[in-house]
SERO-4910 file (N, C-alpha, C, O; in steps of 0.05 Angstrom, whole numbers):
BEGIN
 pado doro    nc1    nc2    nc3   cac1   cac2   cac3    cc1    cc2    cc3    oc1    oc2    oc3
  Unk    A     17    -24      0      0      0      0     18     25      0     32     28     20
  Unk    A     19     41    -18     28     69    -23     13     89     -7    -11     95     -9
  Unk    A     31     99     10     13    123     32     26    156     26     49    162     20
  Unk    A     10    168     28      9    198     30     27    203     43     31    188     63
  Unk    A     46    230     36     60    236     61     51    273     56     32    285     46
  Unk    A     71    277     66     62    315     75     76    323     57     72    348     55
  Unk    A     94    314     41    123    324     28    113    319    -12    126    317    -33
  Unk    A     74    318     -2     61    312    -25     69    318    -59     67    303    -79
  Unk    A     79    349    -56     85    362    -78    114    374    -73    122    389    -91
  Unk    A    126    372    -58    157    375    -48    183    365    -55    187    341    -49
  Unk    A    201    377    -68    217    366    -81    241    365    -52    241    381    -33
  Unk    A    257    346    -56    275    342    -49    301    361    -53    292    371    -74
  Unk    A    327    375    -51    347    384    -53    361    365    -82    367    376   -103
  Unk    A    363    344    -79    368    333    -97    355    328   -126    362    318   -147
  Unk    A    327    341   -112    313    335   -144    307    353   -152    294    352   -173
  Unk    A    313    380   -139    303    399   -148    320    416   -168    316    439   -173
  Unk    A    341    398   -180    353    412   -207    338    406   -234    347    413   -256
  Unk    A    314    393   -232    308    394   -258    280    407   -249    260    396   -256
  Unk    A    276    434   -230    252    447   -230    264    477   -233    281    489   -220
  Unk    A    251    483   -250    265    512   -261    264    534   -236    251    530   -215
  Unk    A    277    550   -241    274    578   -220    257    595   -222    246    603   -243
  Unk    A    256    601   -199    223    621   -194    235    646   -195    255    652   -182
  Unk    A    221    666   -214    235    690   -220    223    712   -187    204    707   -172
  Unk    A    238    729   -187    233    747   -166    207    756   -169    202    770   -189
  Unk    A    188    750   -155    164    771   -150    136    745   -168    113    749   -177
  Unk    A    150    723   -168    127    706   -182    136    684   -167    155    681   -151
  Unk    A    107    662   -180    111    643   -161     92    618   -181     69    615   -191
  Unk    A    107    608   -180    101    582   -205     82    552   -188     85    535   -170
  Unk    A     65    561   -208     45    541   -200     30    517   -224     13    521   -241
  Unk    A     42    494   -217     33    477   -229      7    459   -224      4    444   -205
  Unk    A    -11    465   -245    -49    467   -236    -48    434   -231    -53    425   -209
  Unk    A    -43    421   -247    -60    394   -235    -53    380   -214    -70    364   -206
  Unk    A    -25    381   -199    -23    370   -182    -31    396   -147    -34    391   -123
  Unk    A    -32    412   -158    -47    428   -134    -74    434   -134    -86    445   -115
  Unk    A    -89    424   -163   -115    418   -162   -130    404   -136   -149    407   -121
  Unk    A    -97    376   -145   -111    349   -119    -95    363    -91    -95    349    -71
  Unk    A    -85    384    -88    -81    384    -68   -106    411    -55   -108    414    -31
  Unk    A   -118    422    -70   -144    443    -69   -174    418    -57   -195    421    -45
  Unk    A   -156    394    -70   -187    375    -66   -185    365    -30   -201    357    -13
  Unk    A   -154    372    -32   -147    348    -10   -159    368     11   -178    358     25
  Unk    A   -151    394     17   -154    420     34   -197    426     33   -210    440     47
  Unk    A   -205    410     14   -236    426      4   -242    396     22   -257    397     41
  Unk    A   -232    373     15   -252    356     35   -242    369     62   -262    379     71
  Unk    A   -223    375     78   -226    375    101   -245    395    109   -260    393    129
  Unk    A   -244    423     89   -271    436    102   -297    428    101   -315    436    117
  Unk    A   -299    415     86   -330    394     78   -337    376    114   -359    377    124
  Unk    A   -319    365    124   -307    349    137   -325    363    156   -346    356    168
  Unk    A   -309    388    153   -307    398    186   -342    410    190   -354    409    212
  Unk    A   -353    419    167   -380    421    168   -398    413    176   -415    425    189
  Unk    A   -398    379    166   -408    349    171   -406    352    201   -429    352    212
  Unk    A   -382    356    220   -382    346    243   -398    362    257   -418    353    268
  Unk    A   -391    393    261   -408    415    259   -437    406    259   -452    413    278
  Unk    A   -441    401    251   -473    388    246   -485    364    269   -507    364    280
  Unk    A   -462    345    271   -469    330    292   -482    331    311   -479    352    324
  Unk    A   -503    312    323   -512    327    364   -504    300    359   -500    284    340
  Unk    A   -503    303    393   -498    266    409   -525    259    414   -542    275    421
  Unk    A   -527    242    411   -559    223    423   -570    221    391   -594    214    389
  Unk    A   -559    226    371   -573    224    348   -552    205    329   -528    202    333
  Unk    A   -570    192    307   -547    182    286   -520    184    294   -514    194    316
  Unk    A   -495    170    268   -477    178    258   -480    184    232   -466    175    214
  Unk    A   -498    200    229   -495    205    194   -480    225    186   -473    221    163
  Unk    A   -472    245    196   -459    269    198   -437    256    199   -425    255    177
  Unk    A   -423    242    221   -391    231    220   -382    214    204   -358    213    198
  Unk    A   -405    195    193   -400    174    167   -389    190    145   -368    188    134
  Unk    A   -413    212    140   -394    233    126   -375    253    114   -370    260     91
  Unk    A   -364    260    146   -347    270    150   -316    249    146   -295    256    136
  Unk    A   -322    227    155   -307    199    164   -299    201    126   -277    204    117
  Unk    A   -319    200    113   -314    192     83   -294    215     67   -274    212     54
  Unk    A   -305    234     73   -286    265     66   -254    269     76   -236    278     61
  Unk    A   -251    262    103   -232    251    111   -211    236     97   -188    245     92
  Unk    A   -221    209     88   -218    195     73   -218    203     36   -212    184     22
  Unk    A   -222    220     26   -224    229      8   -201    246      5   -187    245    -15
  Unk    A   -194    266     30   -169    280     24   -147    259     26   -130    262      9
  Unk    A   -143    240     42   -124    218     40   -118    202      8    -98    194     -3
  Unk    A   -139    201      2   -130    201    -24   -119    216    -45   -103    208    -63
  Unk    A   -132    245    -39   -120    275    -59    -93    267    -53    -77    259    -69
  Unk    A    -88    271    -21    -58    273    -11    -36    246    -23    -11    247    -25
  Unk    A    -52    227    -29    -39    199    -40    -35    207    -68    -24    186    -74
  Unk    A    -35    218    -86    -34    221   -108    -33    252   -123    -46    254   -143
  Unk    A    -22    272   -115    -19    295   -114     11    302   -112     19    324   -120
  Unk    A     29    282   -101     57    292    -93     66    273   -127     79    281   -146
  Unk    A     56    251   -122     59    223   -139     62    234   -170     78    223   -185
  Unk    A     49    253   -178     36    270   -199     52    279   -201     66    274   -220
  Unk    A     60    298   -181     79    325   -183    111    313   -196    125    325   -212
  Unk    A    115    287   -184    146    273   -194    147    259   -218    167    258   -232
  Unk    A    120    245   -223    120    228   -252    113    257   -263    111    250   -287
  Unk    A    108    279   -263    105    301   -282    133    317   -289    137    331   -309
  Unk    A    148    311   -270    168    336   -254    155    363   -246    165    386   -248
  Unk    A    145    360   -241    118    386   -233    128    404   -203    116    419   -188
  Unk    A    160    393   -201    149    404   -163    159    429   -159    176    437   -176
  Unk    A    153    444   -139    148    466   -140    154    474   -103    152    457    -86
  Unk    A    160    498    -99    165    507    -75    133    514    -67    124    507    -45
  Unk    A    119    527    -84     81    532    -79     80    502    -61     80    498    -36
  Unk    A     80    485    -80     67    452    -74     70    442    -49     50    433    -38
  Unk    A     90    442    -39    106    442    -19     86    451     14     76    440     33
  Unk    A     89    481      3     77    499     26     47    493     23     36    484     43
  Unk    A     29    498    -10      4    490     -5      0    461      1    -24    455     -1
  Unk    A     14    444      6      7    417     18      8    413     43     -9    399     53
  Unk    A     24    423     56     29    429     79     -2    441     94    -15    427    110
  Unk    A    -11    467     87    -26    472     97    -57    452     92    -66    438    110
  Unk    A    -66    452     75    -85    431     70    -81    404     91    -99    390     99
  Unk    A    -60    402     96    -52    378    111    -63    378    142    -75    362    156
  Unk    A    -55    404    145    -63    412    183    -90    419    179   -101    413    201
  Unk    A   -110    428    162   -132    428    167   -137    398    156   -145    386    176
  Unk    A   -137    377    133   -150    360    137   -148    334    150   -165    317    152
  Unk    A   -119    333    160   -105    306    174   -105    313    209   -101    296    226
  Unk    A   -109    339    215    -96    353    247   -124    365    254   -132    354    275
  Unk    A   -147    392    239   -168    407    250   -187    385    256   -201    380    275
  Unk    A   -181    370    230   -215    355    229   -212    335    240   -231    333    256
  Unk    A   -195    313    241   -192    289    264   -193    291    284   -204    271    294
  Unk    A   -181    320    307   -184    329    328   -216    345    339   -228    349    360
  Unk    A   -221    351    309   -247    348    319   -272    346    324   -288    359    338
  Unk    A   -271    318    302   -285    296    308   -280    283    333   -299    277    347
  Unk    A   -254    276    341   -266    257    365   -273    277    390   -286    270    409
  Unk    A   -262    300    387   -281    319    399   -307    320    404   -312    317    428
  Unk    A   -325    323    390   -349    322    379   -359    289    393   -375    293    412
  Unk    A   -355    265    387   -360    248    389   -348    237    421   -350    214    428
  Unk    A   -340    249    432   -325    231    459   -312    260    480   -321    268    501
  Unk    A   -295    267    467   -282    288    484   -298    311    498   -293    322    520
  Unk    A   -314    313    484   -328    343    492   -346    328    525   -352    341    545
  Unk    A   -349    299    521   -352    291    556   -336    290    572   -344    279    592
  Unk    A   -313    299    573   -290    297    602   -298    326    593   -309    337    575
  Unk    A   -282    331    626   -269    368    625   -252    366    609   -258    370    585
  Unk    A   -226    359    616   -196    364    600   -205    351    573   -187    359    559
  Unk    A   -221    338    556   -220    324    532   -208    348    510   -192    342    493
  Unk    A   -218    375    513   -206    386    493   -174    386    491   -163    389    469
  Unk    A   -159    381    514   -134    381    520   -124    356    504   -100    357    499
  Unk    A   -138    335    497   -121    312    486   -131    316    450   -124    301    431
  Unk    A   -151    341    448   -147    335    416   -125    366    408   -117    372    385
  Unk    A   -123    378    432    -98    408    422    -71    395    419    -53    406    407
  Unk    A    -68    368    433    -46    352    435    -41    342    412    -20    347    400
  Unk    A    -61    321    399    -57    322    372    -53    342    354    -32    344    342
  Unk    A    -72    358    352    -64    377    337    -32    396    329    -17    401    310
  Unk    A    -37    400    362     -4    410    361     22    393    344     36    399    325
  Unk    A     21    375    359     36    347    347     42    347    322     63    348    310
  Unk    A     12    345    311     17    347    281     28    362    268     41    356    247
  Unk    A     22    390    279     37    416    264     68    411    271     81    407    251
  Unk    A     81    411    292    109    402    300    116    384    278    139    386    268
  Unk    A     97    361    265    103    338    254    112    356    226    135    361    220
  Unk    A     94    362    217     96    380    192    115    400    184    122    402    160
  Unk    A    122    417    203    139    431    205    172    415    203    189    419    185
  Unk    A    177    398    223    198    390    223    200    367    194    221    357    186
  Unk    A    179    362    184    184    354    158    194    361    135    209    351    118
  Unk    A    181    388    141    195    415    111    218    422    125    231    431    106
  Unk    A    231    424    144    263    434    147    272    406    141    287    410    122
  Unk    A    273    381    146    282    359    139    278    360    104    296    358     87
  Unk    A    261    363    103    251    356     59    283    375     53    301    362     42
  Unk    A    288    403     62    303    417     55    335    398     46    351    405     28
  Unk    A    337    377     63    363    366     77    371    349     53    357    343     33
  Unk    A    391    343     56    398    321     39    399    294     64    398    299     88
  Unk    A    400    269     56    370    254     73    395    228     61    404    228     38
  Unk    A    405    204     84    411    183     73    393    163     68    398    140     63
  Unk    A    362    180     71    340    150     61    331    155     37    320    137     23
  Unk    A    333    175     31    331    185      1    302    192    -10    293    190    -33
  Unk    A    288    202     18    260    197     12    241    166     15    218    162      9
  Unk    A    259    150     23    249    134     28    232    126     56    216    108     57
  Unk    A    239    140     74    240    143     99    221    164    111    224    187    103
  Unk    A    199    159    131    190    183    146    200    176    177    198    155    190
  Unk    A    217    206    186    214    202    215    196    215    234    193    239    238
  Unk    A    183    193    246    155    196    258    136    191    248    141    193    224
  Unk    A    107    183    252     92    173    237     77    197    218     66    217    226
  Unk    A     80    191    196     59    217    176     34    220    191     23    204    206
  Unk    A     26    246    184      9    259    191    -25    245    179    -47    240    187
  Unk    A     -9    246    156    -43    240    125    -54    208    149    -76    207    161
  Unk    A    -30    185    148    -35    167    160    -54    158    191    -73    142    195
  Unk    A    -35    178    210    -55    190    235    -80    189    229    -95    170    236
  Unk    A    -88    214    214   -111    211    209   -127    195    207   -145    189    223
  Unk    A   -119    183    178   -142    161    168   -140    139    183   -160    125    179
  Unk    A   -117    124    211   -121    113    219   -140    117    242   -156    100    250
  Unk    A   -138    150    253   -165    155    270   -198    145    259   -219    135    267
  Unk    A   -185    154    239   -226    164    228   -228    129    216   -249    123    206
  Unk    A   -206    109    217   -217     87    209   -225     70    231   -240     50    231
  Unk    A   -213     82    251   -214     59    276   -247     63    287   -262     45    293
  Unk    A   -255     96    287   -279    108    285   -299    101    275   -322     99    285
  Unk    A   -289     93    241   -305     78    234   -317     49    240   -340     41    237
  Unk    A   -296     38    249   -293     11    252   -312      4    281   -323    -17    286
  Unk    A   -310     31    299   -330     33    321   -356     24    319   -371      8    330
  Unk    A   -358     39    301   -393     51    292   -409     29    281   -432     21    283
  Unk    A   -379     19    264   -396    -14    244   -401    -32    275   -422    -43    278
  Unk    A   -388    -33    289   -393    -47    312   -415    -43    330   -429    -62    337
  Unk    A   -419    -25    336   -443    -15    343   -470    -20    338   -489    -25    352
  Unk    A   -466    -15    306   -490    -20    285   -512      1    292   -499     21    289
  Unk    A   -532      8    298   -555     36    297   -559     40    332   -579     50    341
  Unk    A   -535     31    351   -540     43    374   -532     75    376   -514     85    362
  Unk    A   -541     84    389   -529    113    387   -507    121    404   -503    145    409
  Unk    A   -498    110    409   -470    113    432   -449     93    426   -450     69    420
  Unk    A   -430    108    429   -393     87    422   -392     67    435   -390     44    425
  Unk    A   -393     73    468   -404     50    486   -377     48    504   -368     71    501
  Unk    A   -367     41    513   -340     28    526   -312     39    504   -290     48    511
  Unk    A   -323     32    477   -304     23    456   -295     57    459   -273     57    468
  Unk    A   -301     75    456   -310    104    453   -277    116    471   -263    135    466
  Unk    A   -275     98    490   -248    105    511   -224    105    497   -205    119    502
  Unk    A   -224     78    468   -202     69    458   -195    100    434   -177    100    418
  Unk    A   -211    120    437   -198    141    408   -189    156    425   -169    168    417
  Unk    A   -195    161    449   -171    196    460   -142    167    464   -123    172    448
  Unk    A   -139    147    478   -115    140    474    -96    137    447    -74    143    440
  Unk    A   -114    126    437   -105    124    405    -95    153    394    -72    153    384
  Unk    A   -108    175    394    -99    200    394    -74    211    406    -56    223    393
  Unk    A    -75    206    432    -41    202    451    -24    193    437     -6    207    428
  Unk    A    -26    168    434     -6    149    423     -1    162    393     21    172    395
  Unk    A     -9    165    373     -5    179    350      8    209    351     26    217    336
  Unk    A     -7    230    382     12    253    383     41    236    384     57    237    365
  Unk    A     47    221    409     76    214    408     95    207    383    118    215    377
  Unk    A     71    181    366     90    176    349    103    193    325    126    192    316
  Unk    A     74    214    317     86    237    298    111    244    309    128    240    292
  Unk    A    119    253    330    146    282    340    168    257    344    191    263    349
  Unk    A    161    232    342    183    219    354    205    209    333    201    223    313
  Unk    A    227    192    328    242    189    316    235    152    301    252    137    292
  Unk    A    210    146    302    217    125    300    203    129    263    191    146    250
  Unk    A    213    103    258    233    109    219    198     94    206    193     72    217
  Unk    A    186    100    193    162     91    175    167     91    149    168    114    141
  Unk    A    172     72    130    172     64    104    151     87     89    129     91    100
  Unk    A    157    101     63    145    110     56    124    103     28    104    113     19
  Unk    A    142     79     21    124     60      1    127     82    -28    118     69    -47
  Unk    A    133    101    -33    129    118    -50    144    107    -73    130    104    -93
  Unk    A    169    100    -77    185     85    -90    172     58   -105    177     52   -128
  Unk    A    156     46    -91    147     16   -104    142     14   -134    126     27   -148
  Unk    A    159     -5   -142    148     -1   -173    142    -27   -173    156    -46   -167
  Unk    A    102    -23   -188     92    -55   -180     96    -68   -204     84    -88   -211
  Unk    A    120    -52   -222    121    -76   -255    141    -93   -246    148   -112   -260
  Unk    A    151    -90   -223    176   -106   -218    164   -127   -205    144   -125   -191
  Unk    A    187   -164   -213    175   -184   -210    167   -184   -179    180   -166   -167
  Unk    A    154   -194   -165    142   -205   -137    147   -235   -134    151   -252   -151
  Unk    A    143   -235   -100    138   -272    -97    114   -279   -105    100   -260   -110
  Unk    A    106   -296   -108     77   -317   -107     68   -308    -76     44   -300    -78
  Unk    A     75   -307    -56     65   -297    -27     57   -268    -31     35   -258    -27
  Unk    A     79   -259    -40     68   -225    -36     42   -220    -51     25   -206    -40
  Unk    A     37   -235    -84     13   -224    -96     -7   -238    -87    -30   -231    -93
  Unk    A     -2   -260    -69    -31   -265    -58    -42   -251    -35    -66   -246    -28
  Unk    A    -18   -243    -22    -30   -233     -2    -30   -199    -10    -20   -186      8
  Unk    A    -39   -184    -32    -49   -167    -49    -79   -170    -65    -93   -152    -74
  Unk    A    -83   -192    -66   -111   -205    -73   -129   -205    -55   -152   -197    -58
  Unk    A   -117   -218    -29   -128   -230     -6   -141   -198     11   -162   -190     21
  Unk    A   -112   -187      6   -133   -153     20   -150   -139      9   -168   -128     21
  Unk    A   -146   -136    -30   -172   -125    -43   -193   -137    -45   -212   -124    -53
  Unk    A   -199   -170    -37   -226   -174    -31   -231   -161     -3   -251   -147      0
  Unk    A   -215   -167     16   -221   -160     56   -233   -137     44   -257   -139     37
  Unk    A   -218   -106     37   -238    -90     24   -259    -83     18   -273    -64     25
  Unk    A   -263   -103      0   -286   -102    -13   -301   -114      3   -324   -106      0
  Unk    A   -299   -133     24   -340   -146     35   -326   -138     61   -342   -143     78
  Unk    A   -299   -125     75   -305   -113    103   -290    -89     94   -266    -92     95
  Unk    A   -300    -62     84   -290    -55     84   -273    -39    109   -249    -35    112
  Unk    A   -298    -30    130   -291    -24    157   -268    -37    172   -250    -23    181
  Unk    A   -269    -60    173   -249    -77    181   -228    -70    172   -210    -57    183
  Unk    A   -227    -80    151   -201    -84    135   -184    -55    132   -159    -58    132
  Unk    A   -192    -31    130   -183    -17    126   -174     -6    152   -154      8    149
  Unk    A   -183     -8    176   -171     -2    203   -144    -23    209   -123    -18    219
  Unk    A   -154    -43    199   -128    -67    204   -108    -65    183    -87    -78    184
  Unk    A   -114    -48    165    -92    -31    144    -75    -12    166    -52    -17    169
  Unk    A    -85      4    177    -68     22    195    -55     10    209    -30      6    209
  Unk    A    -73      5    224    -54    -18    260    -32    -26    247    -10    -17    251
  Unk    A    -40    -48    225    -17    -61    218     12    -37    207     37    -38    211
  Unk    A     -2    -17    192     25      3    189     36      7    210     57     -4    217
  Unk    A     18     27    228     31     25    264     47      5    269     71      5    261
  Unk    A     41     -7    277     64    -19    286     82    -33    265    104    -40    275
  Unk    A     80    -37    244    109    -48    236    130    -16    239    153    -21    245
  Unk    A    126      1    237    137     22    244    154     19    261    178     25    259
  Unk    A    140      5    289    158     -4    319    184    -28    315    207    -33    321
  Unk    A    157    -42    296    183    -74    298    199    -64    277    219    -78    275
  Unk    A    200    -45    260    211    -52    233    245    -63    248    254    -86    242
  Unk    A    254    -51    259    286    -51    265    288    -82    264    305    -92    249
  Unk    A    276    -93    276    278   -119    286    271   -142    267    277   -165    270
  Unk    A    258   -131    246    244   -145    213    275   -150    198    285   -128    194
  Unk    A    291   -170    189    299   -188    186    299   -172    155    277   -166    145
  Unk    A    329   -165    139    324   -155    117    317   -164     87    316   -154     65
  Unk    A    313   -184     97    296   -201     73    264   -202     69    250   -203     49
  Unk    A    259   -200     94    227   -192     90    221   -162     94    196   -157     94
  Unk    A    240   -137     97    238   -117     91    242   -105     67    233    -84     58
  Unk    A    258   -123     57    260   -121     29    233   -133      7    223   -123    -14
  Unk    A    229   -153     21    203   -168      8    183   -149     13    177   -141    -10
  Unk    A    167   -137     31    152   -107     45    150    -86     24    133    -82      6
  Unk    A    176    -72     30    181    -50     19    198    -45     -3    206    -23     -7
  Unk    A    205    -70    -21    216    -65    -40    213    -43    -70    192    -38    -82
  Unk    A    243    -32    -75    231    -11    -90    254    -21   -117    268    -41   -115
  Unk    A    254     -4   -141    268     -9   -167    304    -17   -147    315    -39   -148
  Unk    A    314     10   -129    326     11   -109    344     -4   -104    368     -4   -110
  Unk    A    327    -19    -89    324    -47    -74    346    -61    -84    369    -65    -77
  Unk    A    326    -71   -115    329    -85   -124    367    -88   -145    383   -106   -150
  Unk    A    365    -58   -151    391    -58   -168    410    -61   -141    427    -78   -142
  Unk    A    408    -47   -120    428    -56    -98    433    -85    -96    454    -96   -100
  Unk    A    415    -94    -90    415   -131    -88    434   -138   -113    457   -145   -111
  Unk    A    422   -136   -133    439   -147   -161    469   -150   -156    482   -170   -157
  Unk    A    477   -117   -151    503   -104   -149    521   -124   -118    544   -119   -111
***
């Protein structure tokens, strides 16, 4: 699975010799890949509307909603930077407008939704979604002085968990609540597990631990017989759970994040193999 990062439309130091120079007093903007990043920034205000709308003691139709928009900018954000490199499109704009789109739709609106849905019952609850939030902006920020760097992972590498990811792993676990629930109108017990989950995600954004960025994968290159089944085996889970399956998409990112160190470089290679990889191995 290829994930979003923040560094969507952001060129690297190293790649940025084949992006022309920005003359004094202009500012170069390449439309289609900041289209998807206009889409990515327009669901989160959509998002934030949806939740806005919410009361407690009623439906989730408003957060299904919101939950989906959410989910919609995760996709802009998945294929917006992707664009910008198979185009050579990248741009210092891209960069900064991704960035911001990012804190309103991966940081305002996740924080608060579970606001809305759970927090707003403790006193301190607003305190654990300013935490995320904060977090995230720290996350973001220290991303674009890093993008600046020259980097021995080569872009391969996020330190700390992405932001886009956070998210969608909130609003999927959220999801994954709700399917459980089925038409009761309350989270129930389960409702306790999103402000920790929230915690745990502030930490892992600001922290140092190393997340594969998958961005590199090139899927014309040969695979095992294991790997493409178990590529089959998740686009059906998908398709008849999707709720499920797509929350047990995150967890499972989460934590290989933790174990990766300890993952054995043959099956990290088998994981996360990229063109890379592969000519290294040869050599």
């Amino acid at each position: 699975m290829s994930l979003p990062e923040e560094d969507s439309t952001r060129s690297r130091p190293e790649e940025r010799s084949h992006t022309a120079a920005e003359e004094p007093g202009k500012v170069r903007i390449y439309v289609l890949p900041n289209l998807l990043t206009a889409g990515n920034l327009a669901c989160g205000f959509f998002a934030l509307t949806w939740i806005v709308k919410y009361q407690q003691g009623g439906d989730f139709e408003d957060i299904n909603r919101a939950i989906r928009l959410i989910l919609a900018a995760f996709l802009f954000d998945l294929f917006d930077g992707r664009l910008a490199r198979l185009a050579k499109k990248e741009s210092q704009f891209g960069r900064e407008f991704d960035s911001l789109a990012d804190i309103v739709s991966f940081g305002v609106a996740p924080a608060f939704l579970i606001y809305r849905i759970v927090l707003q019952e403790f006193e301190p609850g607003w305190v654990i979604a300013a935490i995320y939030l904060v977090c995230g902006g720290i996350r973001l920020a220290r991303f674009n002085v890093m993008s600046m760097q020259p980097s021995e992972g080569n872009g391969r590498e996020f330190v700390g968990f992405p932001i886009p990811s956070a998210a969608a792993l909130v609003v999927s676990v959220t999801m994954f609540i709700m399917w459980m629930v089925g038409h009761d109108k309350t989270l129930g017990n389960w409702r306790y597990l999103l402000p920790a989950l929230m915690l745990l995600l502030s930490v892992l954004m600001v922290s140092s631990v190393r997340y594969p960025t998958f961005k590199n994968v090139d899927w014309t290159l040969y695979r095992s017989v294991t790997t493409f089944a178990v590529a089959v085996i998740v686009g059906m889970l998908l398709a008849l759970y999707f709720q499920v399956t797509l929350a047990l998409l995150f967890i499972a990112y989460l934590f290989y994040g933790l174990a990766r160190p300890w993952v054995s470089k043959r099956w990290r290679r088998e994981i996360e193999s990229d063109e890379e990889d592969e000519e290294t191995e040869e050599r």
